[in-house]
mmCIF file of the N, C-alpha and C atoms, coordinates in Angstrom:
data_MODEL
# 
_entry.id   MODEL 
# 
loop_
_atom_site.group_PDB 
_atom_site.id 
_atom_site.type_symbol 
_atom_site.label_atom_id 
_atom_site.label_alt_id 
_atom_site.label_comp_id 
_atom_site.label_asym_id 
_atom_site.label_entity_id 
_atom_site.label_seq_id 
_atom_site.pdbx_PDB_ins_code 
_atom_site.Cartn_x 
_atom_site.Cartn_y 
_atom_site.Cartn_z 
_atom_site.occupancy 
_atom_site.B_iso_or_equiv 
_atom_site.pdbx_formal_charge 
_atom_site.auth_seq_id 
_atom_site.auth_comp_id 
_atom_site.auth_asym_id 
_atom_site.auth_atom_id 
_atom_site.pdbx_PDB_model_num 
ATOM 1   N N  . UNK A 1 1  ? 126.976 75.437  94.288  1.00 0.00 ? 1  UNK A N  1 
ATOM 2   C CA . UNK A 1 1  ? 125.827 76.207  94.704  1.00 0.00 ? 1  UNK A CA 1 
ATOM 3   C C  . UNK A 1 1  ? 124.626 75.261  94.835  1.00 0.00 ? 1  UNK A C  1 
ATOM 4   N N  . UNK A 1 2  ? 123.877 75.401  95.628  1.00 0.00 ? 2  UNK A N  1 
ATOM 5   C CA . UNK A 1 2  ? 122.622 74.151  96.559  1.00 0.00 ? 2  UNK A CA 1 
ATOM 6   C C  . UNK A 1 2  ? 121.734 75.224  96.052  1.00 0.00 ? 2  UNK A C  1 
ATOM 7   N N  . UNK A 1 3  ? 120.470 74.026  95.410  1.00 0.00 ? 3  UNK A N  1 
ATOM 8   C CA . UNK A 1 3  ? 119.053 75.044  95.533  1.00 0.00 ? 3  UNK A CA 1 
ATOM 9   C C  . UNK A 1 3  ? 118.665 76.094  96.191  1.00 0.00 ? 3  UNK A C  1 
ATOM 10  N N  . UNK A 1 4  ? 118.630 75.573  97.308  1.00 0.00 ? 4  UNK A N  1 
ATOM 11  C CA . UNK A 1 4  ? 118.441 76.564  98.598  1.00 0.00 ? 4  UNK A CA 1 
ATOM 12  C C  . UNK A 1 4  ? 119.434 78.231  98.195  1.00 0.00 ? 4  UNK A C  1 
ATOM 13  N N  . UNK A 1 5  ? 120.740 78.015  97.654  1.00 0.00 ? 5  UNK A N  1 
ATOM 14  C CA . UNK A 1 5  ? 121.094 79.392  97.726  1.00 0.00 ? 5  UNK A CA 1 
ATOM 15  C C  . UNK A 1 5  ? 120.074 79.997  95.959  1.00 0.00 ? 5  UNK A C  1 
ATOM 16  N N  . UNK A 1 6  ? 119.593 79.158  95.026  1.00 0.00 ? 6  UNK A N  1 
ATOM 17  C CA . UNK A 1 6  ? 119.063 79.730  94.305  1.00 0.00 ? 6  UNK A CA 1 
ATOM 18  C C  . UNK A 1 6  ? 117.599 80.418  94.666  1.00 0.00 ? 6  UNK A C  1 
ATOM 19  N N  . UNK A 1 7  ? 117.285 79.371  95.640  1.00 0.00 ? 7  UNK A N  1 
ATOM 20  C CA . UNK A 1 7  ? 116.246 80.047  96.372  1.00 0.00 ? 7  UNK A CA 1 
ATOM 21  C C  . UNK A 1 7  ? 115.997 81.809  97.088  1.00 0.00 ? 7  UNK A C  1 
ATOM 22  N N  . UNK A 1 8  ? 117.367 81.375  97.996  1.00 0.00 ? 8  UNK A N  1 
ATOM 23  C CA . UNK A 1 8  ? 117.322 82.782  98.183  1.00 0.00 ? 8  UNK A CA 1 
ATOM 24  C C  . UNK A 1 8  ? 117.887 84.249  97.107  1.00 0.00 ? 8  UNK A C  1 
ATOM 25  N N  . UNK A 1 9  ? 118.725 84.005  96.129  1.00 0.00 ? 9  UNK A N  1 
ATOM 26  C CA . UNK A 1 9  ? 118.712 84.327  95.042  1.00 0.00 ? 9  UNK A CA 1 
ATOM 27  C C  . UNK A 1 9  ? 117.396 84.921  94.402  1.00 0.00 ? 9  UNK A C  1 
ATOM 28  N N  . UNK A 1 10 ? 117.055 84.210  94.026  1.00 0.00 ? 10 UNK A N  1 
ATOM 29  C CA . UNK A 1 10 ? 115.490 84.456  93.765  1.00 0.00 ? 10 UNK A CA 1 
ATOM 30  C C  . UNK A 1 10 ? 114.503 85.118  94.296  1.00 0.00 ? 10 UNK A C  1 
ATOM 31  N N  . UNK A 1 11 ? 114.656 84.879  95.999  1.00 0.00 ? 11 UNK A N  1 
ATOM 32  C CA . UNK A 1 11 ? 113.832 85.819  96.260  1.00 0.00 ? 11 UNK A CA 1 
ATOM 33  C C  . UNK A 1 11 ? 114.133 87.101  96.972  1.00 0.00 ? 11 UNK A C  1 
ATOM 34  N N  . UNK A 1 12 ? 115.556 87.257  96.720  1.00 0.00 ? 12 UNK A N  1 
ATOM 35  C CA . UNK A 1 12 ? 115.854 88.579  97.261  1.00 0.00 ? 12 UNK A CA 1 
ATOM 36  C C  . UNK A 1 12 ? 115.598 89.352  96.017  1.00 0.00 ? 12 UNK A C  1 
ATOM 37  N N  . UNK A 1 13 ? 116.145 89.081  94.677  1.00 0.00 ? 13 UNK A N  1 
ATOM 38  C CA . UNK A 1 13 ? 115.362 89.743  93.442  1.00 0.00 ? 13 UNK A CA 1 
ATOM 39  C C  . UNK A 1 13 ? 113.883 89.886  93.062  1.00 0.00 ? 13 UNK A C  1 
ATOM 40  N N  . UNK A 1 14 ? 113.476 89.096  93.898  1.00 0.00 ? 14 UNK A N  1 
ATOM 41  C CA . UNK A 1 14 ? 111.908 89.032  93.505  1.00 0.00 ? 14 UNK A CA 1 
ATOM 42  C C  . UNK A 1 14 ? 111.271 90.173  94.195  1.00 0.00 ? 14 UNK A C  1 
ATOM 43  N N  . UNK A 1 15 ? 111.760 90.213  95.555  1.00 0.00 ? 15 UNK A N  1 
ATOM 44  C CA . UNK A 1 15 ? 111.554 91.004  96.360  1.00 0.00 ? 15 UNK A CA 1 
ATOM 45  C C  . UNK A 1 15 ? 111.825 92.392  96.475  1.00 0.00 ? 15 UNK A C  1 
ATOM 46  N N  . UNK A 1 16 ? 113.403 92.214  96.175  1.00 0.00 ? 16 UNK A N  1 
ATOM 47  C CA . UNK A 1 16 ? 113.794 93.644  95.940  1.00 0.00 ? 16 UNK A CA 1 
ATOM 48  C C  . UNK A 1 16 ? 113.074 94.210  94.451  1.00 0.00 ? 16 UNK A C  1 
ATOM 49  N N  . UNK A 1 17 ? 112.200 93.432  93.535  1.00 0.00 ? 17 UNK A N  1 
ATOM 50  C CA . UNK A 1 17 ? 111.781 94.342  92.506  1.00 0.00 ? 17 UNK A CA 1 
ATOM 51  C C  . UNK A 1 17 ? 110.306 95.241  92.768  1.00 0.00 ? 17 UNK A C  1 
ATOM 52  N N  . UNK A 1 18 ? 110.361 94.508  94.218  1.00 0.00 ? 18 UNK A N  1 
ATOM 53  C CA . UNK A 1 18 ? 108.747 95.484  94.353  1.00 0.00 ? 18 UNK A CA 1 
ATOM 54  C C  . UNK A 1 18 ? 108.517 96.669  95.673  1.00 0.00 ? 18 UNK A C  1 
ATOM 55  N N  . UNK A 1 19 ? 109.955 96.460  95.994  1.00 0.00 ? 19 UNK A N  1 
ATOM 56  C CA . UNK A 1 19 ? 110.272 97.675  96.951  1.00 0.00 ? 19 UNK A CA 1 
ATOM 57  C C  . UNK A 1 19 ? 109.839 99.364  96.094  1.00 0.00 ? 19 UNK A C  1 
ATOM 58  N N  . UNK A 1 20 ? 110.650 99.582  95.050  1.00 0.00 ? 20 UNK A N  1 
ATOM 59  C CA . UNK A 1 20 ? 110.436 100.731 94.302  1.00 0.00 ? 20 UNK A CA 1 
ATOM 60  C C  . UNK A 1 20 ? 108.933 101.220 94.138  1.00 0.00 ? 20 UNK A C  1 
ATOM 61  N N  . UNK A 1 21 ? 108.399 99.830  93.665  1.00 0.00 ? 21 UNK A N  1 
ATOM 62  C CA . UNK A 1 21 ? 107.013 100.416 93.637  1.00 0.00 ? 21 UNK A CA 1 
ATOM 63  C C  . UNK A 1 21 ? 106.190 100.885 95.310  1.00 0.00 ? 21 UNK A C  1 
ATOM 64  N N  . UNK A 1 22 ? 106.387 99.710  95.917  1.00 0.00 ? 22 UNK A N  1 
ATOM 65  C CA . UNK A 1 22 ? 105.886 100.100 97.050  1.00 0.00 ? 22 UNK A CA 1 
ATOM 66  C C  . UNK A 1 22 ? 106.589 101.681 97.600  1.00 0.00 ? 22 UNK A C  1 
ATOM 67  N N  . UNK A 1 23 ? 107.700 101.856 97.937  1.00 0.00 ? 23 UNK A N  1 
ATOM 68  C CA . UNK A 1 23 ? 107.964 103.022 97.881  1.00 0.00 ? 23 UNK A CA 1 
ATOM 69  C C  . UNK A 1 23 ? 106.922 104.279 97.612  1.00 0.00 ? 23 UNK A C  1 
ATOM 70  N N  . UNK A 1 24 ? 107.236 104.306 96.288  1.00 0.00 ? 24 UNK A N  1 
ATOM 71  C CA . UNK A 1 24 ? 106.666 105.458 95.498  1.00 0.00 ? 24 UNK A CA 1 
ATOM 72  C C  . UNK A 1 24 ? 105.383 105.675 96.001  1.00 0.00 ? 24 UNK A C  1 
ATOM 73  N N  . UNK A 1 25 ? 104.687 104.358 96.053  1.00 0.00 ? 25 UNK A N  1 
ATOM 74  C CA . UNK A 1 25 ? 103.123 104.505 96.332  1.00 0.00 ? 25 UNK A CA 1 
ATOM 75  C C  . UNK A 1 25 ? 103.187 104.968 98.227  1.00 0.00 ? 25 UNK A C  1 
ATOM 76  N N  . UNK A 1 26 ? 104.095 104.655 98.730  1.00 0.00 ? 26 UNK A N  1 
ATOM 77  C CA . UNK A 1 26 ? 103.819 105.359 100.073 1.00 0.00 ? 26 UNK A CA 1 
ATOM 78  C C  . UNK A 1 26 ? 104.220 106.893 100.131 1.00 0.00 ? 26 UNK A C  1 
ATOM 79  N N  . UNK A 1 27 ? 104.849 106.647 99.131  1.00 0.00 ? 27 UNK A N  1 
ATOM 80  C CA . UNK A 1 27 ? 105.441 108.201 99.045  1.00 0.00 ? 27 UNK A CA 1 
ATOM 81  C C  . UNK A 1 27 ? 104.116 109.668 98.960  1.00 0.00 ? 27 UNK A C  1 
ATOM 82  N N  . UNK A 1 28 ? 103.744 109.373 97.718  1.00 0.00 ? 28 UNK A N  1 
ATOM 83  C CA . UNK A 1 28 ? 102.877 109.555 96.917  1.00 0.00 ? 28 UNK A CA 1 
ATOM 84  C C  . UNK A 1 28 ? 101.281 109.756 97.439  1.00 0.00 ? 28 UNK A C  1 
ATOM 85  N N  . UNK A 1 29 ? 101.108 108.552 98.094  1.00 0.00 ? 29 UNK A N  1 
ATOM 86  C CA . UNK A 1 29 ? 99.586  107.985 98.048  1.00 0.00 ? 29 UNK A CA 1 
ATOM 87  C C  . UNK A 1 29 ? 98.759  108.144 97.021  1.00 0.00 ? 29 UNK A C  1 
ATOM 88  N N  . UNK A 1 30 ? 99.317  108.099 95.835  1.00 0.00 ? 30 UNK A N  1 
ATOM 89  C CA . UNK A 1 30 ? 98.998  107.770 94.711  1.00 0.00 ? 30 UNK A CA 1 
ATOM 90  C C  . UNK A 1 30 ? 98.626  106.852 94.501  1.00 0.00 ? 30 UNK A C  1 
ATOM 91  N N  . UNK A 1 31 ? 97.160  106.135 94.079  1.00 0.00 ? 31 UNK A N  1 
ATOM 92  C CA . UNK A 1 31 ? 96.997  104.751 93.809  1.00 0.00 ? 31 UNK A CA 1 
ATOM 93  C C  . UNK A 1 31 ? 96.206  104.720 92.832  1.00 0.00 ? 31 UNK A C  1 
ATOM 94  N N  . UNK A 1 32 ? 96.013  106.023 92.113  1.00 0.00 ? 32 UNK A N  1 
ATOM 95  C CA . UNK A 1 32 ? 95.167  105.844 90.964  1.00 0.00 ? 32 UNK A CA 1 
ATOM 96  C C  . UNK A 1 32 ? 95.094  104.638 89.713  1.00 0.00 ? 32 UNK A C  1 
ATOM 97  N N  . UNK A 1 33 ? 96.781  104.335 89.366  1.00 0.00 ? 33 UNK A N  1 
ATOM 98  C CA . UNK A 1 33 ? 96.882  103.681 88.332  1.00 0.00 ? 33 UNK A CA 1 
ATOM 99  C C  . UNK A 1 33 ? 97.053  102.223 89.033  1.00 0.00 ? 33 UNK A C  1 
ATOM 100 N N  . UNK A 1 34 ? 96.842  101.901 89.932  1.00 0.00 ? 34 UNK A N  1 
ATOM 101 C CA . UNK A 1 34 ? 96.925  100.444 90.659  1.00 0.00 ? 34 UNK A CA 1 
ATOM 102 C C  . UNK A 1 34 ? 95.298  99.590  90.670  1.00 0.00 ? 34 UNK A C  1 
ATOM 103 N N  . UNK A 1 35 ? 95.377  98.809  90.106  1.00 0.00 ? 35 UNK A N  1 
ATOM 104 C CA . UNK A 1 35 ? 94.203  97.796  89.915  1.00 0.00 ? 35 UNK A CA 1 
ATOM 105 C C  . UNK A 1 35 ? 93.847  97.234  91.387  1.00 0.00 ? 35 UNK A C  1 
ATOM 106 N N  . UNK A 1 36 ? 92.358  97.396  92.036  1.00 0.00 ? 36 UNK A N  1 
ATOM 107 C CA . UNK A 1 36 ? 92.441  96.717  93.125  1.00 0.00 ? 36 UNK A CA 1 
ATOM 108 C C  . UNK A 1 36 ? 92.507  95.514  93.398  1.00 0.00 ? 36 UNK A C  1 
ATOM 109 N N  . UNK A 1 37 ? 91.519  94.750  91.934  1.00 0.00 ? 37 UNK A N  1 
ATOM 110 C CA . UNK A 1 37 ? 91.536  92.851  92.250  1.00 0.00 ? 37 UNK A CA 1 
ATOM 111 C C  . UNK A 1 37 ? 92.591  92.938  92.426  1.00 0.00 ? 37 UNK A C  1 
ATOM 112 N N  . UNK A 1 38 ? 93.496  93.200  91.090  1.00 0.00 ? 38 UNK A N  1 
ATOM 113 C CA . UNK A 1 38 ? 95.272  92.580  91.109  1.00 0.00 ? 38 UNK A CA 1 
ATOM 114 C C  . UNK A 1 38 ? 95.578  92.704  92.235  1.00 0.00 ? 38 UNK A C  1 
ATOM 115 N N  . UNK A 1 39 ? 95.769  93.713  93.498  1.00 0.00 ? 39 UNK A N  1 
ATOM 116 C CA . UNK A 1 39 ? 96.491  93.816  94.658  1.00 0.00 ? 39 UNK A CA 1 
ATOM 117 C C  . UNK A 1 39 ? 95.426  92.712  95.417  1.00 0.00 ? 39 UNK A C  1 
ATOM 118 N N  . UNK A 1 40 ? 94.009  93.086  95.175  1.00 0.00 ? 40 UNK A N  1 
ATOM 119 C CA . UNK A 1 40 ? 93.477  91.971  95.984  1.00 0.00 ? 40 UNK A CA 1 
ATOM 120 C C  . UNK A 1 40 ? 94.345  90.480  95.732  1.00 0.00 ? 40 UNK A C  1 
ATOM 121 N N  . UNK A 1 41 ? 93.965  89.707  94.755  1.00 0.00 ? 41 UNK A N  1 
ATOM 122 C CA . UNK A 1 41 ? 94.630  88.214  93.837  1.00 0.00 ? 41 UNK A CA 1 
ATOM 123 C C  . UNK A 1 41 ? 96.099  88.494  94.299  1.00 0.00 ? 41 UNK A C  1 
ATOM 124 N N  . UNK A 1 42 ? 97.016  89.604  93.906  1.00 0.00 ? 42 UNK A N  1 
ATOM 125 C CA . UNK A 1 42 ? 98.319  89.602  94.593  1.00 0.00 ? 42 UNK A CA 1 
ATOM 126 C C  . UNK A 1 42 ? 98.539  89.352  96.174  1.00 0.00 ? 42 UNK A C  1 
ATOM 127 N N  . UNK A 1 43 ? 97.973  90.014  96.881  1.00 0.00 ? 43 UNK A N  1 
ATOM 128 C CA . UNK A 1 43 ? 98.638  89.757  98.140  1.00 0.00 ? 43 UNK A CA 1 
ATOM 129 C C  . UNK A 1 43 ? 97.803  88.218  99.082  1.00 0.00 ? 43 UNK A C  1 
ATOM 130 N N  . UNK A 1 44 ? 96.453  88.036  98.663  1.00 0.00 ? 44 UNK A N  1 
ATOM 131 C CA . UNK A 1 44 ? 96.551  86.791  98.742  1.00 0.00 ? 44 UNK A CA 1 
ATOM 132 C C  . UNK A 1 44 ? 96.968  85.407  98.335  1.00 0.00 ? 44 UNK A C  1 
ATOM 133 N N  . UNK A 1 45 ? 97.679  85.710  97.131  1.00 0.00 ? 45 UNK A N  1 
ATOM 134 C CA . UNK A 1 45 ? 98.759  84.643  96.922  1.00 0.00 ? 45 UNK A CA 1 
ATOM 135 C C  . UNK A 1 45 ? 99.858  84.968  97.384  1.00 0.00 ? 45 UNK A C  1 
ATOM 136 N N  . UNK A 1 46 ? 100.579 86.073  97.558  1.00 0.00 ? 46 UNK A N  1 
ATOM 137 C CA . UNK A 1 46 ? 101.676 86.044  98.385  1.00 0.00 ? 46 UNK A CA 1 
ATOM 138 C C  . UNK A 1 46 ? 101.607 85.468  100.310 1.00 0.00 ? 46 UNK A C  1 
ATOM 139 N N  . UNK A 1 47 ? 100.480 85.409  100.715 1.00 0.00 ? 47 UNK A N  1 
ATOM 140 C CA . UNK A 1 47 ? 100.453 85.181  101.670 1.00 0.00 ? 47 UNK A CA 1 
ATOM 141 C C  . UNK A 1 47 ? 99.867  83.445  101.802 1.00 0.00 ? 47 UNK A C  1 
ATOM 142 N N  . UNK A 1 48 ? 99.696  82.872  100.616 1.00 0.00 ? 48 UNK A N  1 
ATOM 143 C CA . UNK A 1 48 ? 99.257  81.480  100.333 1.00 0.00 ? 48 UNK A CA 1 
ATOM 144 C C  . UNK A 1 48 ? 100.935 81.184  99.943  1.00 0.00 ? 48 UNK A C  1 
ATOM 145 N N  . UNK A 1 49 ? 101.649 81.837  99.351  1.00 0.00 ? 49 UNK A N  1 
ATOM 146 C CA . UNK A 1 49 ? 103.435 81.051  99.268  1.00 0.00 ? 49 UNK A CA 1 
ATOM 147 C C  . UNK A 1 49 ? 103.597 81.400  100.390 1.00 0.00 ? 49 UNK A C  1 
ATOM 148 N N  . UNK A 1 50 ? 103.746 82.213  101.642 1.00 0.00 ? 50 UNK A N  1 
ATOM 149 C CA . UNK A 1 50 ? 104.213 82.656  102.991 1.00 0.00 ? 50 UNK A CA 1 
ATOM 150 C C  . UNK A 1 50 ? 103.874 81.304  103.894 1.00 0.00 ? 50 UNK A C  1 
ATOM 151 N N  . UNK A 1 51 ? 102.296 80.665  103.896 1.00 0.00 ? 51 UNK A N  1 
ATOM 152 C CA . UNK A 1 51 ? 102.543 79.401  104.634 1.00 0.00 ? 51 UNK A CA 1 
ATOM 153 C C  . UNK A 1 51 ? 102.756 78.278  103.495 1.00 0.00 ? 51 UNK A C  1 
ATOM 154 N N  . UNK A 1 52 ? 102.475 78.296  102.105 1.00 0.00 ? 52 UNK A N  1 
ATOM 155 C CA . UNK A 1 52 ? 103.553 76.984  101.737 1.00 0.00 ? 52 UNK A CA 1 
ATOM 156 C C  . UNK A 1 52 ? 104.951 76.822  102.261 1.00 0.00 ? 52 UNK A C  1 
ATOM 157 N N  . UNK A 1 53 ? 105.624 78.247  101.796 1.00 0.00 ? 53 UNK A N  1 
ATOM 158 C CA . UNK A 1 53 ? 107.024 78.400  102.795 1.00 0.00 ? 53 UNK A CA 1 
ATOM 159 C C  . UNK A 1 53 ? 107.163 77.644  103.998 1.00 0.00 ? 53 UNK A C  1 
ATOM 160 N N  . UNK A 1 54 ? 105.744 77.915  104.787 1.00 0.00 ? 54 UNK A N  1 
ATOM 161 C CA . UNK A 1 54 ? 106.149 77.741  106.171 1.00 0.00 ? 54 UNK A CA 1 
ATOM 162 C C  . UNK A 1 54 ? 106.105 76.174  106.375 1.00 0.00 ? 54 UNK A C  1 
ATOM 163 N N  . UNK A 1 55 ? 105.041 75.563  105.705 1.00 0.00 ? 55 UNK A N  1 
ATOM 164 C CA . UNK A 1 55 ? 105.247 74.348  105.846 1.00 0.00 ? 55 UNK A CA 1 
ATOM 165 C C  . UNK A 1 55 ? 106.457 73.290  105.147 1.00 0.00 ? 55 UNK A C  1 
ATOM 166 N N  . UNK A 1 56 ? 106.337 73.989  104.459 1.00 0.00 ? 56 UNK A N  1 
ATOM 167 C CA . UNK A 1 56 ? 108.026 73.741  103.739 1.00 0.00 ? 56 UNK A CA 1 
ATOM 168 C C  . UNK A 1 56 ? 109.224 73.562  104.915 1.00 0.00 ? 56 UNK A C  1 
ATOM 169 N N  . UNK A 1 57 ? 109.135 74.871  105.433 1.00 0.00 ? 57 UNK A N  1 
ATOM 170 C CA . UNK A 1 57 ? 110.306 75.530  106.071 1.00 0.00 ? 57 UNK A CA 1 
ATOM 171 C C  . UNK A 1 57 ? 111.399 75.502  105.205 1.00 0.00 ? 57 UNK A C  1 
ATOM 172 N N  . UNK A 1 58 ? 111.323 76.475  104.492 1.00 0.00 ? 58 UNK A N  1 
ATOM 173 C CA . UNK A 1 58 ? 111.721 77.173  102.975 1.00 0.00 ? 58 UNK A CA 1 
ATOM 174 C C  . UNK A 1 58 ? 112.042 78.506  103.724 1.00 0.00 ? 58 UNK A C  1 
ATOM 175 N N  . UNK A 1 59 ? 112.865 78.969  104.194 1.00 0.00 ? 59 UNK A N  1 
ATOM 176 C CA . UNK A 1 59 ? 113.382 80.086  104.947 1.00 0.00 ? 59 UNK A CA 1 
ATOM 177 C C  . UNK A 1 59 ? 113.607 81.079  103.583 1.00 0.00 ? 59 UNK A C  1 
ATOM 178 N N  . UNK A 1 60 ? 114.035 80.685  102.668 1.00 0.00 ? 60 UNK A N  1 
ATOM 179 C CA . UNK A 1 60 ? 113.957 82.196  101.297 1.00 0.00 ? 60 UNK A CA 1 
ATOM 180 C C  . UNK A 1 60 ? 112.350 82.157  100.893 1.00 0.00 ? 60 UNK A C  1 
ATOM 181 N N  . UNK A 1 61 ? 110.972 81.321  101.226 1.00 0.00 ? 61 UNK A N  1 
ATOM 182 C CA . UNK A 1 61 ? 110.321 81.604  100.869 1.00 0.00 ? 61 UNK A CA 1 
ATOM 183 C C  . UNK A 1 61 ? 109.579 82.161  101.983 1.00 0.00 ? 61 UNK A C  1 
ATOM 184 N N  . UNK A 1 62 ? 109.818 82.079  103.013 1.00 0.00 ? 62 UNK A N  1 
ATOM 185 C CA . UNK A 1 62 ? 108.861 82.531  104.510 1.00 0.00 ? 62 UNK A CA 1 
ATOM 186 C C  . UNK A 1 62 ? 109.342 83.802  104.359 1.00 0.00 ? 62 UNK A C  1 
ATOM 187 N N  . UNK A 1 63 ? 110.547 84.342  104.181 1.00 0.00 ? 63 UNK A N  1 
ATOM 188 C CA . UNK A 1 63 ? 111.165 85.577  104.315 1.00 0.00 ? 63 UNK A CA 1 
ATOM 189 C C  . UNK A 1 63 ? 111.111 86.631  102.949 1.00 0.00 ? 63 UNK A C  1 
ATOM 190 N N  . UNK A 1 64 ? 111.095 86.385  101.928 1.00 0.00 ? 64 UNK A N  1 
ATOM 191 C CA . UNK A 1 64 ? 110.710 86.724  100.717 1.00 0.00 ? 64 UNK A CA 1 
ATOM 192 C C  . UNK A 1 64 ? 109.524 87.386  100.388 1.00 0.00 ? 64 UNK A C  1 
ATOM 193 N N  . UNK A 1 65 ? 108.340 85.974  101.179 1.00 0.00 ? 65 UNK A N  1 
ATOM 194 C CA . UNK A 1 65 ? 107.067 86.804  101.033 1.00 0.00 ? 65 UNK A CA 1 
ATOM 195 C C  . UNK A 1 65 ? 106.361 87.171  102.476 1.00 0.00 ? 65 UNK A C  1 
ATOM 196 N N  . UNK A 1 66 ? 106.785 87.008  103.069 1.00 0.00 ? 66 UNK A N  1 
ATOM 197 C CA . UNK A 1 66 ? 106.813 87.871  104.690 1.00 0.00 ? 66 UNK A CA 1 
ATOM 198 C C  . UNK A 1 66 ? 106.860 89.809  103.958 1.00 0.00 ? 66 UNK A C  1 
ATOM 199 N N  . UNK A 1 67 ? 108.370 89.452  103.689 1.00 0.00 ? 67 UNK A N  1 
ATOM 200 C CA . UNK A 1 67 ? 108.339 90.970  103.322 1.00 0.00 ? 67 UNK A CA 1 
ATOM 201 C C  . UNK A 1 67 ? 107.385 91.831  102.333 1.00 0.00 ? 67 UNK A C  1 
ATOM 202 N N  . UNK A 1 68 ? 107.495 90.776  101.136 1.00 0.00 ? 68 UNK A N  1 
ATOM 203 C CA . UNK A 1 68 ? 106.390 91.084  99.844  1.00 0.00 ? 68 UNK A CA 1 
ATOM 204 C C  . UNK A 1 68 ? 104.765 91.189  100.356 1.00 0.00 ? 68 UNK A C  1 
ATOM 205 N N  . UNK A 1 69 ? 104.668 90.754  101.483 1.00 0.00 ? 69 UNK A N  1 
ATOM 206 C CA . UNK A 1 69 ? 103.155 90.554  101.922 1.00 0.00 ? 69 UNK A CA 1 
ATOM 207 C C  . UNK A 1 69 ? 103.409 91.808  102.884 1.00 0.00 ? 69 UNK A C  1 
ATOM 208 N N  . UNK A 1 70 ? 104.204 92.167  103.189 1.00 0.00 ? 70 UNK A N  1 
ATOM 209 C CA . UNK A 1 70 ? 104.175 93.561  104.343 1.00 0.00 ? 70 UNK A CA 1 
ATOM 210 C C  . UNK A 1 70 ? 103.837 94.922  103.244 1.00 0.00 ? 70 UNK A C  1 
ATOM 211 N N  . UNK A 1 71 ? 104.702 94.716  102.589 1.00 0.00 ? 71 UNK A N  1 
ATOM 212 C CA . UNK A 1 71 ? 104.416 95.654  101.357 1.00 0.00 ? 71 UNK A CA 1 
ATOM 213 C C  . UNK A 1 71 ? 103.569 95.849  100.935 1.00 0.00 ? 71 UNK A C  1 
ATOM 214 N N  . UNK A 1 72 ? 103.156 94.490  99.732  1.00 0.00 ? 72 UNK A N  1 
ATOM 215 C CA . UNK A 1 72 ? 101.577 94.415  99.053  1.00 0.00 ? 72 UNK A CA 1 
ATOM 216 C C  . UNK A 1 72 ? 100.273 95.016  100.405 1.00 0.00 ? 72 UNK A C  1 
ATOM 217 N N  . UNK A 1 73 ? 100.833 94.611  101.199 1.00 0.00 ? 73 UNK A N  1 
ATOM 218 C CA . UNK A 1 73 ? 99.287  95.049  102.265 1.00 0.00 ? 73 UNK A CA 1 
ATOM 219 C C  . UNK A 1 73 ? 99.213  95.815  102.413 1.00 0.00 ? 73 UNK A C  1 
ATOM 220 N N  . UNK A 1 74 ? 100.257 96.789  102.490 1.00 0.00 ? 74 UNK A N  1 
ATOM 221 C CA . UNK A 1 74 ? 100.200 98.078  102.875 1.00 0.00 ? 74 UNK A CA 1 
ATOM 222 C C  . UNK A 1 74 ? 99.955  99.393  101.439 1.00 0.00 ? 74 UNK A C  1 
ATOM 223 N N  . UNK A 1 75 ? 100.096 98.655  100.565 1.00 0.00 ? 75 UNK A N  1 
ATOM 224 C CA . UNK A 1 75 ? 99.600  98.818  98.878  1.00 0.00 ? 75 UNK A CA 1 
ATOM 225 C C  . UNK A 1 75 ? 97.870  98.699  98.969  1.00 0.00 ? 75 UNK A C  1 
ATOM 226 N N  . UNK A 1 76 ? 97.717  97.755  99.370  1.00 0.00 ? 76 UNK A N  1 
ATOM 227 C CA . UNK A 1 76 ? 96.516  97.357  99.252  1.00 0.00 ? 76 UNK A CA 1 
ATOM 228 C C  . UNK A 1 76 ? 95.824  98.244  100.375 1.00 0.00 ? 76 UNK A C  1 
ATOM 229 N N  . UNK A 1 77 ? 96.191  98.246  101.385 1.00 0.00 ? 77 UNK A N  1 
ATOM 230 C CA . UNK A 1 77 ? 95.693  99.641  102.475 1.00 0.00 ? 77 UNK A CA 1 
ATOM 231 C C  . UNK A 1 77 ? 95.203  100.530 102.041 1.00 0.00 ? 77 UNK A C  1 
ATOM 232 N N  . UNK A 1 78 ? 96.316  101.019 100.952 1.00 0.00 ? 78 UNK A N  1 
ATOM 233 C CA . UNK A 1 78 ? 96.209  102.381 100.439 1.00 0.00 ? 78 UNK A CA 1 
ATOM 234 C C  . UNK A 1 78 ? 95.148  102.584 99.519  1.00 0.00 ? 78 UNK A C  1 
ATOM 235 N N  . UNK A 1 79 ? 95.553  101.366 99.097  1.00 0.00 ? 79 UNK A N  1 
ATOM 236 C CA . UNK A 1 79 ? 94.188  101.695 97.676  1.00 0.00 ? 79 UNK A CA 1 
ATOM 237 C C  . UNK A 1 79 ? 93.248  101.617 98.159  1.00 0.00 ? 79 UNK A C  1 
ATOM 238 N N  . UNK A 1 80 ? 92.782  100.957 99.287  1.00 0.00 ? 80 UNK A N  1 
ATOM 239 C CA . UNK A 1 80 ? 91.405  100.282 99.832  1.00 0.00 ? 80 UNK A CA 1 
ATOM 240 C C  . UNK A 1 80 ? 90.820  102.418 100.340 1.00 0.00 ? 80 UNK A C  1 
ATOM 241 N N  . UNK A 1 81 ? 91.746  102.221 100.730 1.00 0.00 ? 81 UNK A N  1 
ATOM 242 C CA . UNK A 1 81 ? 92.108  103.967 101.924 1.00 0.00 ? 81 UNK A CA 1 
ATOM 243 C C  . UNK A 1 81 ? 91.940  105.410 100.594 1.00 0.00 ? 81 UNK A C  1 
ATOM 244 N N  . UNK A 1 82 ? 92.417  105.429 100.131 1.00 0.00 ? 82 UNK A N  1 
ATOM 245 C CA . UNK A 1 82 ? 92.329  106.800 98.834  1.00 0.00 ? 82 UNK A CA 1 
ATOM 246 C C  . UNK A 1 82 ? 91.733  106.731 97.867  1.00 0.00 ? 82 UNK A C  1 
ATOM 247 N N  . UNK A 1 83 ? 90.788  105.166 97.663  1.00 0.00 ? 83 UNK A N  1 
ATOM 248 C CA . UNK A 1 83 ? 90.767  105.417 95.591  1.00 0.00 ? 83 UNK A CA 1 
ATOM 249 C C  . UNK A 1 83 ? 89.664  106.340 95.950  1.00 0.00 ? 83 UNK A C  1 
# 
């Protein structure tokens, strides 16, 4: 097994652990108990690993937080949108 497959390893779990939440919160539009810095500080570091990834060309990390940054933003939408 090559880094690279721990890589993607990693970030399909990483990833898949924040689907549920995102979920719920679209479900819902519930965003009461969601902190805004944190989503603020969260999704701009996910989108600061999205071009390390890229300059990397780290394909489990471009794709990992591609998705995690589609999510978080749309988290962050919400909260920006309902609190």
């Amino acid at each position: 097994m090559t880094g690279e497959w721990i890589g993607y390893v990693a970030a399909a779990m990483t990833t898949l652990s924040f689907v549920p939440q995102a979920v719920r919160t679209l479900r819902t539009r519930d965003t009461s108990g969601i902190s805004l810095w944190m989503y603020v500080v969260f999704t701009v570091g996910v989108c600061c690993w999205f071009f390390y990834g890229v300059v990397l060309m780290s394909w489990p990390m471009i794709v990992s937080n591609l998705v995690t940054l589609g999510l978080s933003g749309a988290i962050l939408a919400m909260k920006l949108r309902y609190r």
